[in-house]
C-alpha positions in Angstrom: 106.9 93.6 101.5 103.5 92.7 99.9 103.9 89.1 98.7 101.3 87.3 96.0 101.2 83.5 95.1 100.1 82.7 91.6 99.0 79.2 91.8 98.5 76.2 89.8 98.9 78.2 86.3 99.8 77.0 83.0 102.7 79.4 82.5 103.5 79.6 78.6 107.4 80.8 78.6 110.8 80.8 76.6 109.2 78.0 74.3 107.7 76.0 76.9 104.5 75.1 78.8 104.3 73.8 82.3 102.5 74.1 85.4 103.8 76.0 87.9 103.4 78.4 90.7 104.9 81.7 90.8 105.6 83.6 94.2 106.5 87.7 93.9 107.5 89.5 96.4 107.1 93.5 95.9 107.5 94.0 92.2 110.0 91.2 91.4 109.2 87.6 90.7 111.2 85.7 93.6 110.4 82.0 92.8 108.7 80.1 90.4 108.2 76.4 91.4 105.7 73.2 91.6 104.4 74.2 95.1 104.8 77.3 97.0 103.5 77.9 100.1 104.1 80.8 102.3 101.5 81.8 105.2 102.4 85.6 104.5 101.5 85.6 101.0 97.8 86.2 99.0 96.9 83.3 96.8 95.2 83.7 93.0 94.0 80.3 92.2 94.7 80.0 88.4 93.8 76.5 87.8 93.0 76.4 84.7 94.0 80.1 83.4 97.2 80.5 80.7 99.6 83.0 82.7 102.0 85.0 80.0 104.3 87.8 80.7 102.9 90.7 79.6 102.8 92.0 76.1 105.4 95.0 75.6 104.1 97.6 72.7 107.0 98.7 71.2 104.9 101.6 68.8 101.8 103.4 70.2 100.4 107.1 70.1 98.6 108.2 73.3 98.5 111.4 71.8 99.5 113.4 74.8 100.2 116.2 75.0 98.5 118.4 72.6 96.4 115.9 70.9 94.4 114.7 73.9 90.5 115.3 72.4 91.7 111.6 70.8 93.4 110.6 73.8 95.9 110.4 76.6 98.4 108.7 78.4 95.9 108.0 81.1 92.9 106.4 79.3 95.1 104.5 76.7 97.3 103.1 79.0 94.4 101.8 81.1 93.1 100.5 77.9 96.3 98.7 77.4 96.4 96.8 80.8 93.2 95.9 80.4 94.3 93.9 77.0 97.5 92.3 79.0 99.8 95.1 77.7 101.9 95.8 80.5 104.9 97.8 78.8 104.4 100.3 75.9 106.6 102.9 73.6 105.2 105.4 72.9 105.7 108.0 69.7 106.8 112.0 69.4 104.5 113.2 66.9 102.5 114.9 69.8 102.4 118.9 69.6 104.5 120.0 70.4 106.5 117.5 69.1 109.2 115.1 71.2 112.2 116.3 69.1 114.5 118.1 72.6 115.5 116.6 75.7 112.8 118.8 77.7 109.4 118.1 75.9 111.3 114.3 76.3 111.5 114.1 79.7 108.0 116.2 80.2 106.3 113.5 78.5 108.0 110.9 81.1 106.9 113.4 84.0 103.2 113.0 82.9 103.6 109.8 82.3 104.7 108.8 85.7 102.0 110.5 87.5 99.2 108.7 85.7 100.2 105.8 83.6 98.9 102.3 85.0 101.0 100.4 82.6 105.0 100.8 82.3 106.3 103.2 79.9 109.0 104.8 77.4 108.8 107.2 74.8 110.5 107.8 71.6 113.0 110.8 71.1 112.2 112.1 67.5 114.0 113.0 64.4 113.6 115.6 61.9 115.4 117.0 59.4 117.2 119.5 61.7 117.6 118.0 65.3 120.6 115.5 64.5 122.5 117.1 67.5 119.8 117.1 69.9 119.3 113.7 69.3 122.6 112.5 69.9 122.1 114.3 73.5 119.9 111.6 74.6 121.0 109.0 76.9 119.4 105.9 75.5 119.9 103.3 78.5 117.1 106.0 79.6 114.8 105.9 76.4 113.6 103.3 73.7 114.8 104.6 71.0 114.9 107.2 68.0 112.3 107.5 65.5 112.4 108.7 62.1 109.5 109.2 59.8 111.0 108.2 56.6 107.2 108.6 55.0 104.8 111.6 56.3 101.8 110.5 58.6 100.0 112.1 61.3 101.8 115.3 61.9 104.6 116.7 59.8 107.9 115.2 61.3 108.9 113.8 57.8 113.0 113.4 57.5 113.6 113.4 53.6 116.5 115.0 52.9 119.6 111.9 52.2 122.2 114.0 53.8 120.8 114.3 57.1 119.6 110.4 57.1 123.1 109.5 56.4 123.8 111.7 59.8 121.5 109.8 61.7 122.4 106.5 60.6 126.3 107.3 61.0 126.2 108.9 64.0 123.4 107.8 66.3 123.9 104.7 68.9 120.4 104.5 69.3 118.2 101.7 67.9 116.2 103.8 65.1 112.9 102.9 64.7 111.7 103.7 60.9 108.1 104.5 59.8 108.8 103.8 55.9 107.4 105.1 53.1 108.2 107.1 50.0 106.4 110.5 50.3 107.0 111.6 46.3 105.6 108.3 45.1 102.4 108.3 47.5 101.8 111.9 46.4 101.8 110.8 42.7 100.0 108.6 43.1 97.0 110.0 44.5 97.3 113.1 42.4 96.8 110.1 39.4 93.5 109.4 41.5 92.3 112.0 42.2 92.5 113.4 38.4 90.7 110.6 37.3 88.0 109.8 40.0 87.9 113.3 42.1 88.0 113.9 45.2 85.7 111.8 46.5 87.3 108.7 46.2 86.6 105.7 48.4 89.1 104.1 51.4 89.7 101.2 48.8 92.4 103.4 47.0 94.5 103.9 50.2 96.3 101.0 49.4 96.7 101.9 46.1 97.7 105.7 46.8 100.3 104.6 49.5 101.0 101.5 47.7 103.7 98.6 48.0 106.3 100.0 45.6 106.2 103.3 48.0 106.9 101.1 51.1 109.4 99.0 49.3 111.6 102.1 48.2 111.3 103.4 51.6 112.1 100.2 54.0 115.1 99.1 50.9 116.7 102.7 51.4 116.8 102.3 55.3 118.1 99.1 55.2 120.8 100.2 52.9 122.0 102.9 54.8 121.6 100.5 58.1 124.3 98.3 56.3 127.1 101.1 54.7 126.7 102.5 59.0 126.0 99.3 60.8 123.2 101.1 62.6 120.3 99.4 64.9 117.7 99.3 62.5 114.2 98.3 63.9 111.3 98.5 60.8 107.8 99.5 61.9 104.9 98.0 60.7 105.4 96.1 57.8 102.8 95.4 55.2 103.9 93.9 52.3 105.3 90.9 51.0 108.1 92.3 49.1 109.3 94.3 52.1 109.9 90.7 53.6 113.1 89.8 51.5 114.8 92.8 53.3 114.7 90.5 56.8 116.7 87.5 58.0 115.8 84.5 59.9 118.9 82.7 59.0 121.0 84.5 62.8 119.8 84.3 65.7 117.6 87.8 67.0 120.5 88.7 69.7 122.3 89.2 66.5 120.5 91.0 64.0 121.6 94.2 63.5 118.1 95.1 61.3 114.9 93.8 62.9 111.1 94.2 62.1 107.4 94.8 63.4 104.3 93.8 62.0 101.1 95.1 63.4 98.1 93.6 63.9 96.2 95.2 61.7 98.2 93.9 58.8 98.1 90.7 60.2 94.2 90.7 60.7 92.7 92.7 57.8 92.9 93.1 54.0 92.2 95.3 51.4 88.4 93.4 51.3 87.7 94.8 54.3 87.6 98.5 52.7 84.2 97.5 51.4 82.5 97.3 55.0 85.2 98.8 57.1 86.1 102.3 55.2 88.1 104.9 56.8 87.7 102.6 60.4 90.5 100.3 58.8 92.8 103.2 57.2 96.2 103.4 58.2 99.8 104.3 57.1 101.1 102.0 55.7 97.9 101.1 54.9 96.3 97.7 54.6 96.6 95.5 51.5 95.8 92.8 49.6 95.1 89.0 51.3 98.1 88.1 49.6 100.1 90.5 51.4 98.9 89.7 54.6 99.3 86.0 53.9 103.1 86.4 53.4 103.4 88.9 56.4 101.8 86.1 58.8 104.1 83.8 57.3 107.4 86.0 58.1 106.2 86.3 61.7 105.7 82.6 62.1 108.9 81.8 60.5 111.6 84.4 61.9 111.7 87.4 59.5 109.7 89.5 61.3 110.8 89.7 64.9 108.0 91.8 66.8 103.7 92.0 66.9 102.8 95.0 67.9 99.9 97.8 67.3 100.9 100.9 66.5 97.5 102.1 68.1 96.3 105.6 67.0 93.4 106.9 68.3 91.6 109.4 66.1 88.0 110.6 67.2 84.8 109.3 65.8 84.3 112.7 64.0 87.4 112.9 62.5 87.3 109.2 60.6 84.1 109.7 59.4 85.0 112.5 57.2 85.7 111.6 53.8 88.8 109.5 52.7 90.8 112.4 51.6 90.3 114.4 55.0 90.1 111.3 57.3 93.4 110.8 59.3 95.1 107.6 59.8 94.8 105.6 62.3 93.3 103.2 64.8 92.8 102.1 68.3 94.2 98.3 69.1 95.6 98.1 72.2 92.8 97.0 74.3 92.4 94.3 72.0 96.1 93.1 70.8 96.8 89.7 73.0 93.2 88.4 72.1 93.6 89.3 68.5 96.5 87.0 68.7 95.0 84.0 70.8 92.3 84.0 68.3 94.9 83.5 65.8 96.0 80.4 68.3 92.4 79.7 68.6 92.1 79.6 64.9 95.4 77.1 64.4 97.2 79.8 63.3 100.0 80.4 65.7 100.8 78.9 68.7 100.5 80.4 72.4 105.1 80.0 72.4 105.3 82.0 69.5 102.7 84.8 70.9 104.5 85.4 73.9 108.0 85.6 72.1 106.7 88.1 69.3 104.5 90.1 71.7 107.0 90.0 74.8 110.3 88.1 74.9 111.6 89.4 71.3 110.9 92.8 72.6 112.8 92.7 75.3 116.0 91.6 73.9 115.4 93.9 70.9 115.6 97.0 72.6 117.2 95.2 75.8 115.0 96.0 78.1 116.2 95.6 81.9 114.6 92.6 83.5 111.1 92.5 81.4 109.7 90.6 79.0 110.3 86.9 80.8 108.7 85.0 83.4 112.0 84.5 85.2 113.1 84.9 88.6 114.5 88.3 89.8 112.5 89.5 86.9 109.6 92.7 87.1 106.5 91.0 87.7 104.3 92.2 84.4 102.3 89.2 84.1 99.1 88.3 82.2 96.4 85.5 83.2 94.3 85.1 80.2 91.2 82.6 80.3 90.9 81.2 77.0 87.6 79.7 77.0 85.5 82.2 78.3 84.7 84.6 75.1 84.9 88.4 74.9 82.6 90.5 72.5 84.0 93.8 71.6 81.2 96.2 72.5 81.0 100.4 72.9 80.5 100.4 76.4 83.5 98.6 77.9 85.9 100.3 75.2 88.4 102.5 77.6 90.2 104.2 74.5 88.6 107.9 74.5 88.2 108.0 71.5 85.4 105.4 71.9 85.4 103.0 69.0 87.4 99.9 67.9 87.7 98.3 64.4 86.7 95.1 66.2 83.1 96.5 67.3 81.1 93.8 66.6 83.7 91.0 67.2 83.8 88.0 69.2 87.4 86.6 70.9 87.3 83.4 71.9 89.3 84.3 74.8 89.1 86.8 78.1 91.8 89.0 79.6 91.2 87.5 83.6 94.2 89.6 85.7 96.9 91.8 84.5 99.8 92.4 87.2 102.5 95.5 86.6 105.2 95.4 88.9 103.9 93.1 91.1 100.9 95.1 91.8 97.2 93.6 90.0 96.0 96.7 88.2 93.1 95.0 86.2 91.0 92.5 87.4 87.8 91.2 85.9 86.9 94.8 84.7 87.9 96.3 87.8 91.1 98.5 88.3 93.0 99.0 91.2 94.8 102.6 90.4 96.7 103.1 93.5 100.3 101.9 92.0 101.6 103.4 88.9 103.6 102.0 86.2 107.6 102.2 86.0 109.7 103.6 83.4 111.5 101.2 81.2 115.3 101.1 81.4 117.5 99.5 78.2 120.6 98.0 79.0 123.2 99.1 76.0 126.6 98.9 77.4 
């Protein structure tokens, strides 16, 4: 059994920060101590590196299959390890779409043959698979997602009667994409009357507004509480949506529990000015004061996970104009920096990171042995150097689509080893390819 000594790193876990070493042994962490030594074992020297278990995604779109000109589970999961992501979820609005057990387990098939990080997909809902859904065993799969707002491709589930059948009937945890379709529609027929149709990225916020989220996100949470369903809210971007969450219980006893992206947590509605249809998503970015009060809920409980819900759309595609341009945007190469740079800044500190971006995830969607630096756990670990800077350039972007709202930028910080399963995958800007990643199992008995 191949064994590896981490030693002499500054391990940030479960609220603390210490020195340690960290022996693993095949894929599994088998001792974590002051001074290891073992003759049989490789050494990293990681004096003076920050190691962090790696960063579970709990909403991307790698867009395979059927949507692979924007990319793949193969180049967007090598994108991901090479941003300390060692775990994602990914979502079924592929084509054909992840709504039956067989295009379910297809997409874990793929997945297995190529992806370098670990993996789980989402089953889907829509407004007539209820009893396909409840086929699905989910110690085997994250979770079910419903599209309570249309976004890229049609898998919107609007009619009440068959949300009160998921929410009754499913034991899954349901993830929610939330937004009120009539309202956005409305509204940007109101826009389009007055301003035609060549309206600038600046109204996105406007057309899918905060009301239209806040009807949503309320309504889910309502029926979470007549059913007592596993509620888990995507991407929230508003500050009203905030009085919907708890930080008054502890997480392992939440019943509703919410995401914030990074995106929100990085950009406002400013940033249409120079950033246009690179910075439009659903929900969509809004004002400073929204984002202010988002960062706040993250730092103080409310919101439970960071994530990205990265979405790559080609360079073609989002430079159409705003009405034609899809939503969307490729993050995950550049999620765990984003957030040191928020540590960097002041902002947040390194503990808090690594329970929003790993620990939280885990025991969200209790995920088997992830998530910790602990031993008998996986070995997904991530050493980040935090003074050597990174600038976001074309060339080393490994998304396919080949851009990044953060062209341009400089992190303060550097992604030095990633390690999935026990096995270093990314190193420096080199990959070693020859192990592949694991799929998740959840632990809901």
């Amino acid at each position: 059994m191949k064994k590896l000594i981490i030693k002499n790193a500054t391990l940030v876990n479960e609220d603390e920060i210490y020195v340690s070493d960290v022996l693993i042994e095949g894929s599994f962490i088998s001792q974590i101590d002051k001074d290891i030594s073992d003759k049989s074992a490789s050494i990293i020297d990681a004096e003076g590196l920050v190691l962090l278990p790696g960063a579970i995604d709990d909403q991307v779109h790698f867009r395979e299959p059927g949507l692979t000109h924007k990319g793949e589970i193969y180049t967007e999961a090598k994108a991901a390890v090479a941003g300390g992501v060692t775990s994602f979820m990914e979502m079924p609005n592929t084509n054909p779409q992840t709504v039956t057990l067989a295009e379910l387990e297809k997409k874990y098939d793929r997945a297995k043959a190529c992806s370098l990080a670990n993996y789980s997909f989402y089953m889907g809902g829509t407004n007539t698979n209820l009893e396909e859904t409840l086929k699905v065993d989910y110690n085997q799969v994250c979770g079910l997602k419903l599209f309570m707002g249309s976004s890229t491709g049609d898998m919107l589930v609007d009619n009440e009667k068959t949300l009160e059948g998921f929410f009754s009937k499913s034991n899954a945890l349901i993830a929610t994409h939330c937004e009120f379709d009539p309202l956005v529609k409305d509204n940007q027929k109101r826009i389009v009357e007055t301003y035609g149709e060549d309206i600038p990225a600046y109204f996105h916020p406007i057309i899918r507004s905060a009301e239209a989220c806040y009807k949503s996100s309320s309504f889910a949470v309502q029926l979470a509480k007549q059913y007592n369903t596993r509620l888990h809210i995507l991407h929230i971007s508003t500050a009203k949506e905030l009085e919907l969450f708890t930080n008054t219980i502890p997480l392992t006893q939440k019943r509703i529990t919410a995401e914030a992206c990074i995106h929100h947590l990085w950009f406002n509605d400013d940033d249409y000015k120079t950033k246009g249809n690179w910075i439009k998503w659903n929900p969509a970015v809004k004002t400073e004061y929204d984002r202010a009060h988002v960062f706040e809920a993250v730092l103080d409980g409310r919101i439970d996970v960071i994530a990205t819900d990265h979405a790559p759309h080609t360079i073609d595609e989002k430079t159409q104009s705003y009405l034609k341009a899809p939503s969307g945007g490729p993050l995950v190469q550049h999620s765990v920096l984003a957030m040191l740079e928020f540590y960097k800044q002041g902002k947040i500190s390194l503990e808090k990171i690594v329970r929003l971006m790993s620990h939280n995830v885990a025991d969200i969607f209790k995920i088997e042995k992830r998530g910790y630096i602990r031993e008998g756990y996986f070995a997904d670990l991530v050493l980040v150097d935090l003074n050597k800077p990174t600038t976001v350039t074309k060339d080393q972007l490994l998304y396919k689509c080949q851009w990044s709202p953060f062209e341009g930028n400089t992190f303060a910080s550097s992604i030095h080893k990633t390690i999935v399963n026990g096995h270093v995958v990314y190193d420096n800007g080199k990959f070693n390819e020859e192990v592949k990643g694991q799929r998740l199992s959840f632990n809901h008995h």
